[in-house]
N, C-alpha and C positions, 0 to 999 in steps of 0.2 A: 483408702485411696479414692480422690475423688475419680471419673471419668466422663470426659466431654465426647460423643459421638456427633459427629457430622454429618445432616443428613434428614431427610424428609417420608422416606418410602418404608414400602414392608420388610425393605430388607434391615434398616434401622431399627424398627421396631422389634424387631428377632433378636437384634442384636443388644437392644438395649435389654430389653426380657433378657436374655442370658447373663449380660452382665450385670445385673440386678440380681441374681440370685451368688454371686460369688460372695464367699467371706472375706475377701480381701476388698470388697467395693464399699466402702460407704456411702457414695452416693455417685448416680446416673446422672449427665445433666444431656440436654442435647437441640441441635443446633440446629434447623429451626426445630423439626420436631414434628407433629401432627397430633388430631385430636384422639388418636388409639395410644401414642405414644405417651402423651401426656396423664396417663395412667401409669406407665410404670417409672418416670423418669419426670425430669424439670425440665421444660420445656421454653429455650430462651431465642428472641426474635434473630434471622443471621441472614443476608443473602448469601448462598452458596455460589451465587457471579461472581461476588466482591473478595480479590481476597486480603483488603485491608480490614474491611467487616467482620471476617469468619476470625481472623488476628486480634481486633479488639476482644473480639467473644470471650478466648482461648487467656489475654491480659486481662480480665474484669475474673473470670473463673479459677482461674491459678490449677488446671487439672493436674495429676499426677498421670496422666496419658488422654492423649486425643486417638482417639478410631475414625478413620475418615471413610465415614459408605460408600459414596457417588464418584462417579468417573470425574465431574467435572473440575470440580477441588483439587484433584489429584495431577488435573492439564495445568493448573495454574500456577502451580507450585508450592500447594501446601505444605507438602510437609517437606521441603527443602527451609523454606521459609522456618518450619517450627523444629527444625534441628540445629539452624541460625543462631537461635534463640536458648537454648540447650535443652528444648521442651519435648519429651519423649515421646513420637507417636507411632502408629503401627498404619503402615503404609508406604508404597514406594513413591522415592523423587519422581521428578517429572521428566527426566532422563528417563527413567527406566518403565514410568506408566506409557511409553511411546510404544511400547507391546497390543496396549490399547487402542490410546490414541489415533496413532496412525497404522492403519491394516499394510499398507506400503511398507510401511517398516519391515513390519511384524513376519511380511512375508520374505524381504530380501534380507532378515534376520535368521529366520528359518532356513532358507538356502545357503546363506556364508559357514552355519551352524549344524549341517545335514541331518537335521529334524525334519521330518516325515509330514507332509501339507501335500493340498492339489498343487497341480500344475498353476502358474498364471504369470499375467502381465500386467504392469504395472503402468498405467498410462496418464501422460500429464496433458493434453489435448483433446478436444472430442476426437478430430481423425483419427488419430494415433487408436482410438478404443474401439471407433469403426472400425478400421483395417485389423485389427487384432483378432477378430470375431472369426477371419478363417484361420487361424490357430487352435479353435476350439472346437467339439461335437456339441451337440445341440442333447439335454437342453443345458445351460452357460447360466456361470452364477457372476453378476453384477455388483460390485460393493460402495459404496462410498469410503473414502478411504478414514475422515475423519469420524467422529463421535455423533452418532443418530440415534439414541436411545433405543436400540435393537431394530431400528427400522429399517437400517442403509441397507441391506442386502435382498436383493430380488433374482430368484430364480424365474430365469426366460427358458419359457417352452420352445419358442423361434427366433427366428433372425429379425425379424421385425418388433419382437417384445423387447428383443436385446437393443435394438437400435434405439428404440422409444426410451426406455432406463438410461441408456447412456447421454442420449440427449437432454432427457430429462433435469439429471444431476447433475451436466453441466450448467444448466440455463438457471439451475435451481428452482426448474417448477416442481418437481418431485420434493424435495424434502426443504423448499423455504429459507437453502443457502445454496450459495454457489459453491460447486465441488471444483477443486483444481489438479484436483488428483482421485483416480477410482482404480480401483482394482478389478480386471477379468480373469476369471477363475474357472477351470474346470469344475464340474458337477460330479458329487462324488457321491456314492450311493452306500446305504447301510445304516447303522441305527447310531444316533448319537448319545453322547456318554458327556457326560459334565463333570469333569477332574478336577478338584480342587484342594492344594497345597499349602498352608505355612510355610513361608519360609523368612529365615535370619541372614540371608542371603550367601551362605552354603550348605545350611542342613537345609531339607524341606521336610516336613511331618502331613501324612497326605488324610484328606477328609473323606467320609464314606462319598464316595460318589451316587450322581442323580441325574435323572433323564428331564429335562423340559420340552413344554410345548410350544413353539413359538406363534404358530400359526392360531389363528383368529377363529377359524371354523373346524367343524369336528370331521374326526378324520385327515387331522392335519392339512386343512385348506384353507383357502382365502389368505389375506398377508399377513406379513411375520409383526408381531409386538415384541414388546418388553418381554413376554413372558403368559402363558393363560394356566400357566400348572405345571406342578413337576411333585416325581415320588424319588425316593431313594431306599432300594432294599439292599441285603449281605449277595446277593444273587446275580443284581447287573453284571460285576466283575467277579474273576475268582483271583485267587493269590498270585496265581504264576503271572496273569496281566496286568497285574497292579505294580509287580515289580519291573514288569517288562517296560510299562508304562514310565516308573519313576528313572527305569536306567536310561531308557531310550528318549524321553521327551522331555521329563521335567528339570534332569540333571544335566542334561546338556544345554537349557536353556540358561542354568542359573550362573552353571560355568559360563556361558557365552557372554552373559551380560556383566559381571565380573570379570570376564577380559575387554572387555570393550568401556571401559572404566564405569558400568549403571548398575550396581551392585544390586538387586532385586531382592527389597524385604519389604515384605507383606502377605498379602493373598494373591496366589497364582492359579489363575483360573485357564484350565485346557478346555477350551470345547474340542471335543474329539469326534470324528466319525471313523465308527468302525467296520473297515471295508474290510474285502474281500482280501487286500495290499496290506492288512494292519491296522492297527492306530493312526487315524492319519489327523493330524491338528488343523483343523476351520480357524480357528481364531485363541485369541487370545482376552483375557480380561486381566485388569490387576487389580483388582476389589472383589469384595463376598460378589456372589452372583446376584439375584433377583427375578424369580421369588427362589432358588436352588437353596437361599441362606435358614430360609422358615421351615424346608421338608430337615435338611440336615443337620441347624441347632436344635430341632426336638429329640434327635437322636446323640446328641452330647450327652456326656456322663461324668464327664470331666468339665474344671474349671476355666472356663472362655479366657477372663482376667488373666491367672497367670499365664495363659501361652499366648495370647496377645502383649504380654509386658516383656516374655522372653524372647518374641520377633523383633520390637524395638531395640532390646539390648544385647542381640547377639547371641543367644545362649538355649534357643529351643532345643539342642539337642538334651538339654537336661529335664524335658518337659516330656510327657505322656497324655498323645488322646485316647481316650476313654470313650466307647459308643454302646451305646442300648442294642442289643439284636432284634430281630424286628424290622419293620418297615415305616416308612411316614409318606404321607403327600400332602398336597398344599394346592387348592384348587382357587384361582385367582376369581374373583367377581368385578365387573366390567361396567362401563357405564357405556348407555346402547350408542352406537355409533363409533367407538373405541376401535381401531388405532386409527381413526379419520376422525374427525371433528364430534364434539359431543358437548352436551349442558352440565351443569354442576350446579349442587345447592339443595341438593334431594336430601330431605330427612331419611334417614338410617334404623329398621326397628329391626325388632328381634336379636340384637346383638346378644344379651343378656340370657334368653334360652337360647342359641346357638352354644356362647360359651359353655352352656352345662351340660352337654355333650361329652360324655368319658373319653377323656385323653386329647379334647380340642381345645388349641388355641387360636386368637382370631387376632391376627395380623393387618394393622392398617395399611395403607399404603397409600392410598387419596383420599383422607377424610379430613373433617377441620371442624372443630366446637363454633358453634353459633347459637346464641341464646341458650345457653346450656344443653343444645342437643348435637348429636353429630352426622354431619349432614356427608353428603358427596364432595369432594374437591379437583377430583383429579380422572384420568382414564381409566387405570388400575385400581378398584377403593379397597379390597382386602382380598387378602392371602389365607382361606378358611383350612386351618394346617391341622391334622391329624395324625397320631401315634398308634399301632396295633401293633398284634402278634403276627402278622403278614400283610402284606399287598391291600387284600381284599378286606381287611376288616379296617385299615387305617382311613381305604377311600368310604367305604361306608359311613362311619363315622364324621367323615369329611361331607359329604352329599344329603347326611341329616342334619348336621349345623347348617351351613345352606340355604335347607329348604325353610329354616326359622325366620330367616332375615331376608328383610323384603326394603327397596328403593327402587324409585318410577328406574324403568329401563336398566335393569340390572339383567346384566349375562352370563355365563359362566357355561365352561365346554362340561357336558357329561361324560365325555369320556377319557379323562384325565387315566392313565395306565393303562391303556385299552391294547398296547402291544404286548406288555408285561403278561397280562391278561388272558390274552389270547393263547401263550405259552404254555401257560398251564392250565388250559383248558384239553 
């Protein structure tokens, strides 16, 4: 079977690596792709804007399934579009990626559905987000309601950081569109938990879970990105919360979207914080995470292919995942000035002894061949992902590959698991 993945970042490249080792794949192709990906997979030109573009792609290829990565695909209506067609892919319509899409939804989704979320309000006006602000204790989380690449959300310490955010994302000087809808959110305290499910849109098969970093600086400071790192050990959660989890949040979401005619198959992703009240759900994703997709495919043990083929056709309940015990992290490297403005075009060394590092694999994410070497392209350029016998030896392992690879203005938090850490200290 051939398969086309959708898709330009670390988390594709995870994905393509996994599906490249299955016996059912004969070949990966992927769409655009990058220059780390282009190592395990064909790598064919696509805008992920266009989606009559990414549709030629999918007619010139003739895949036996499309995996679609990114959010943005998913707003357009790929895979409505490619189930049109009778072409099998693994991912939700564009009804039902609106769990993403729009945080608005997602949150008067969660309410109709008594799923467990902060308080908030939903405001189509600046005013309306002004006057909302005494509804809330300080400090108040600010959202954008649509798709910002991990960026739309800012926690305000005041009333005045709040005011500034809110006016900000309406004028669109904050994030370079205009918002017409934002979300004000209570501030919930406690550690968060990255839940992520399979689903055929009524079994769900749930993946180990993993903690991310979102923030820029160590010790969780400075603003939020895509992503600076994330681990996944057997230890975040134990059995009794995972089921609790799956009775209480995942199953009432899929039933919910299922009554409300968006039947939800693909990847359901909980961002969860775990408060004092419970499980309570921040958000929603309907795609693999990123980087969450690089710590928890190293810990696959089972076939990616078939339980992605069995989301498509309904029938995961007949499939088994299989995980390595143990732990993994994935520590993201950064080009300097990342998630603000930054240069690209840096040559890239030491890839080659980082990967020889036991148990490391090096996940692209913004990188692109030029003159046969592979330089910087992007904010994120790799996801440097490690496997151990615990916590402490996967990051170790991850923090020596690392230190092999070297490009002008490259970042990366040290202290990726530092809660984890601290725990069993």
């Amino acid at each position: 079977m051939k398969v086309l993945v959708i898709g330009a970042g670390g988390r594709e490249h995870a994905l393509c690596w996994a599906l490249a080792q299955s016996p059912r794949v004969t070949e990966v192709v992927c769409a655009p792709g990058n220059g780390g990906i282009a190592q395990v997979a064909r790598c064919v030109p696509a805008d992920q804007r266009n989606l009559d573009e990414m549709l030629q792609v999918v007619a010139t290829e003739g895949p036996g399934l499309v995996v679609v990565g990114p959010e943005l695909p998913l707003s357009l209506g790929l895979v409505d579009e490619l189930e049109r067609r009778g072409i099998r892919a693994f991912g939700p319509t564009q009804a039902a990626a609106m769990l993403e899409t729009s945080k608005g939804y997602a949150k008067r989704f969660m309410q109709r559905h008594q799923i467990p979320t902060a308080h908030f309000a939903v405001c189509t006006a600046e005013q309306q987000a002004l006057d909302s602000l005494d509804l809330f204790h300080l400090p108040v989380v600010i959202k954008a309601d649509g798709l910002a690449a991990g960026k739309g959300v800012l926690i305000c310490e005041s009333k005045a950081e709040a005011k500034a955010a809110i006016t900000g994302l309406f004028s669109g000087k904050l994030l370079g569109t205009v918002e017409t809808s934002i979300v004000v959110e209570e501030f919930l305290t406690g550690e968060e938990i990255s839940f992520l499910v399979l689903s055929d849109g009524k079994h769900a098969s749930p993946l180990v879970p993993a903690q991310d970093h979102k923030r820029i600086g160590e010790g969780d400071t400075g603003l939020n990105t895509g992503g600076m790192g994330v681990y996944s050990t057997d230890e975040m959660i134990d059995e009794q919360m995972r089921e609790w989890i799956m009775h209480r949040i995942v199953q009432p979401t899929l039933d919910g979207m299922a009554a409300e005619d968006a039947p939800f198959r693909g990847m359901l992703y909980c961002g969860l914080m775990m408060t004092a009240r419970g499980p309570m759900v921040l958000e929603y994703n309907t795609r693999f995470g990123d980087p969450e997709t690089q710590a928890i495919l190293m810990r696959l043990d089972s076939d990616l292919a078939e339980a992605l083929e069995a989301c498509a056709e309904g029938r995961l309940s007949e499939t088994e995942l299989r995980w390595k015990p143990g732990a993994s992290a994935c520590v993201v490297a950064s080009s300097a000035g990342y998630p603000g403005s930054y240069k690209t075009g840096f040559p890239i060394t030491g890839l080659k002894d980082a990967a020889a590092v036991p148990g490391v694999e090096i996940f692209h994410a913004g990188t692109a061949l030029s003159n046969g070497e592979i330089v910087t392209s992007g904010g994120r350029v790799l996801g440097v992902t490690a496997i151990g016998s615990d916590l402490s030896e996967a990051l170790r392992q991850a923090y020596e590959a690392l230190d092999r690879i070297h490009f002008e203005g490259m970042y990366f938090r040290r202290d990726i698991g530092h809660r984890a850490l601290k725990k069993k200290s």
